[in-house]
C-alpha positions as CSV (number, residue, x, y, z in Angstrom):
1,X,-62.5,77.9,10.2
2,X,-62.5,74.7,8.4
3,X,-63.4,74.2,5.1
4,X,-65.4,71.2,3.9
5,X,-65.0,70.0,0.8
6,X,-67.9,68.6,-1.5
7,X,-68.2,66.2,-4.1
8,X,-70.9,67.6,-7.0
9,X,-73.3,65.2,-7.1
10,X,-72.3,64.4,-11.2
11,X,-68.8,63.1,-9.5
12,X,-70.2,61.2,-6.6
13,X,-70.6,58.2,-8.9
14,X,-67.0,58.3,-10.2
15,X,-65.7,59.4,-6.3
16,X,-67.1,56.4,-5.1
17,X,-65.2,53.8,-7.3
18,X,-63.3,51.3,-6.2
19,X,-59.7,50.6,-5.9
20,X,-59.7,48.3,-8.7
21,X,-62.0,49.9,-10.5
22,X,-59.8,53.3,-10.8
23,X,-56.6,51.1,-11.5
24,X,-58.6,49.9,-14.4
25,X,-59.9,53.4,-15.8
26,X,-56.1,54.6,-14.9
27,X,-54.8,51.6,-17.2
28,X,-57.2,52.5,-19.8
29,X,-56.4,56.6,-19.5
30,X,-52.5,55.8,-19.7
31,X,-53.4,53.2,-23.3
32,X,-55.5,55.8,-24.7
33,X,-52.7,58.2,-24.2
34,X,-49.9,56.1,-25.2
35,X,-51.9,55.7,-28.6
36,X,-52.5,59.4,-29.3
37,X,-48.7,59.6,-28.4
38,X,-47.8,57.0,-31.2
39,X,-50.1,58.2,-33.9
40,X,-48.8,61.9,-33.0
41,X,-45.0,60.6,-33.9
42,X,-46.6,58.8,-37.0
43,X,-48.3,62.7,-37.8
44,X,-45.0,64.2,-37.3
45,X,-42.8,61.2,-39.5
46,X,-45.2,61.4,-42.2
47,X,-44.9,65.5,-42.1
48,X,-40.7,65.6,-41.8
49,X,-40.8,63.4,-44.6
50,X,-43.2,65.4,-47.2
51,X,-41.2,68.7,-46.6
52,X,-37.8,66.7,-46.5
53,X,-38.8,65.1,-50.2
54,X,-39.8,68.4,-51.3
55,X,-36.9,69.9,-50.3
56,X,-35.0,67.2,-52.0
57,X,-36.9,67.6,-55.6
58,X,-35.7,71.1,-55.4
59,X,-32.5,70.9,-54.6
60,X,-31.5,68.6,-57.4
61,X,-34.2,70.6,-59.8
62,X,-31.2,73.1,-58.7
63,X,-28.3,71.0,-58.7
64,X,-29.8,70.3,-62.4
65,X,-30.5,74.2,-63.6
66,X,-26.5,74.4,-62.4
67,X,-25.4,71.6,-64.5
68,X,-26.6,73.1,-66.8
69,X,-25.5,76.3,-66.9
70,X,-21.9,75.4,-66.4
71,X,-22.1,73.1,-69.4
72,X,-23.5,76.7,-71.7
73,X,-20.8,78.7,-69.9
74,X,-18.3,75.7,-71.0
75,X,-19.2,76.2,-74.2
76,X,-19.8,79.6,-74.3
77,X,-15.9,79.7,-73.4
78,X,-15.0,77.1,-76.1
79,X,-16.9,79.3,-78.9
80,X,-15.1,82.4,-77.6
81,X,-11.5,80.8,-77.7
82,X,-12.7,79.4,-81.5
83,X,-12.2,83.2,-82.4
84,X,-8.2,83.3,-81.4
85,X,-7.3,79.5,-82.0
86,X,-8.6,75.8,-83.6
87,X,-12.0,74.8,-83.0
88,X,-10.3,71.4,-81.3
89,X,-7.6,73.4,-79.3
90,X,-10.3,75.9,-77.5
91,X,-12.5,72.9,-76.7
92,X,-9.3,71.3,-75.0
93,X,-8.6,74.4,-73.0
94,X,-11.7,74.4,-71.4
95,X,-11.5,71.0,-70.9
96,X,-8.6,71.7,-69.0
97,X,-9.5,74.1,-67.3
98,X,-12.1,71.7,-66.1
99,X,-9.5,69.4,-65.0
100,X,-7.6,71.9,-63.2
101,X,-10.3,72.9,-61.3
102,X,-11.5,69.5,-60.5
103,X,-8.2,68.9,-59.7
104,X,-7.9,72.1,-56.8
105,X,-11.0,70.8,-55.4
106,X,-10.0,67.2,-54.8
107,X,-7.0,68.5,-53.3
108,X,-8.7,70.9,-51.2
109,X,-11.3,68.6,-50.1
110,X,-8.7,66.1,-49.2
111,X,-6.7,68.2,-46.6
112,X,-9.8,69.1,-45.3
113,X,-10.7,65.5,-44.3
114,X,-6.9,65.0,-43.5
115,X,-7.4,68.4,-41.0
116,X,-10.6,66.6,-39.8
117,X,-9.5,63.5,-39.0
118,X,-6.6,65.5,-36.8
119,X,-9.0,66.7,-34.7
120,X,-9.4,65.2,-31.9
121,X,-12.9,64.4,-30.5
């Protein structure tokens, strides 16, 4: 049995168009999507870069909050050596404390990068 297909009569109209007449409404389908698909990656930009700011306010309100607390725990340390020795010694013994440990981590850091750049890629 073969089947007939039909054409409702609300598509006849648009069924019947002509060659160039359907390249033209296929030109303007494929510009209308291309816009949506540019104003979509100008949604999504805008979006990545609100939460990627707000991310970045809070990390260095952290960073900040940690600064800070090392700088009370510096002194903290200082006032607590101020009970065995000078007030000008224990202020340079956590000073160098400091340095040492700024020290490690620059020396750590660097043969990390020296490892890294070993690597091959």
């Amino acid at each position: 049995m073969a089947s007939v297909t039909s054409i409702p009569r609300e598509r006849e109209a648009e069924a019947a168009l002509s060659v160039p007449d359907a390249a033209e409404r296929t030109l303007e389908a494929a510009r209308r999507l291309a816009t949506d698909w540019v104003e979509l990656a100008r949604l999504e930009a805008a979006h990545t870069l609100r939460r990627s700011l707000g991310a970045a306010a809070l990390v260095t309100g952290g960073i900040a909050l940690l600064a800070l607390a090392w700088i009370a725990a510096a002194v903290a340390g200082a006032l607590a050596l101020r009970r065995v020795l000078e007030p000008d010694a224990s202020v340079a013994c956590v000073a160098l404390a400091h340095a040492l440990l700024g020290i490690a981590a620059l020396l750590l850091a660097r043969r990390r990068f020296a490892r890294a750049e070993d690597t091959p890629r």
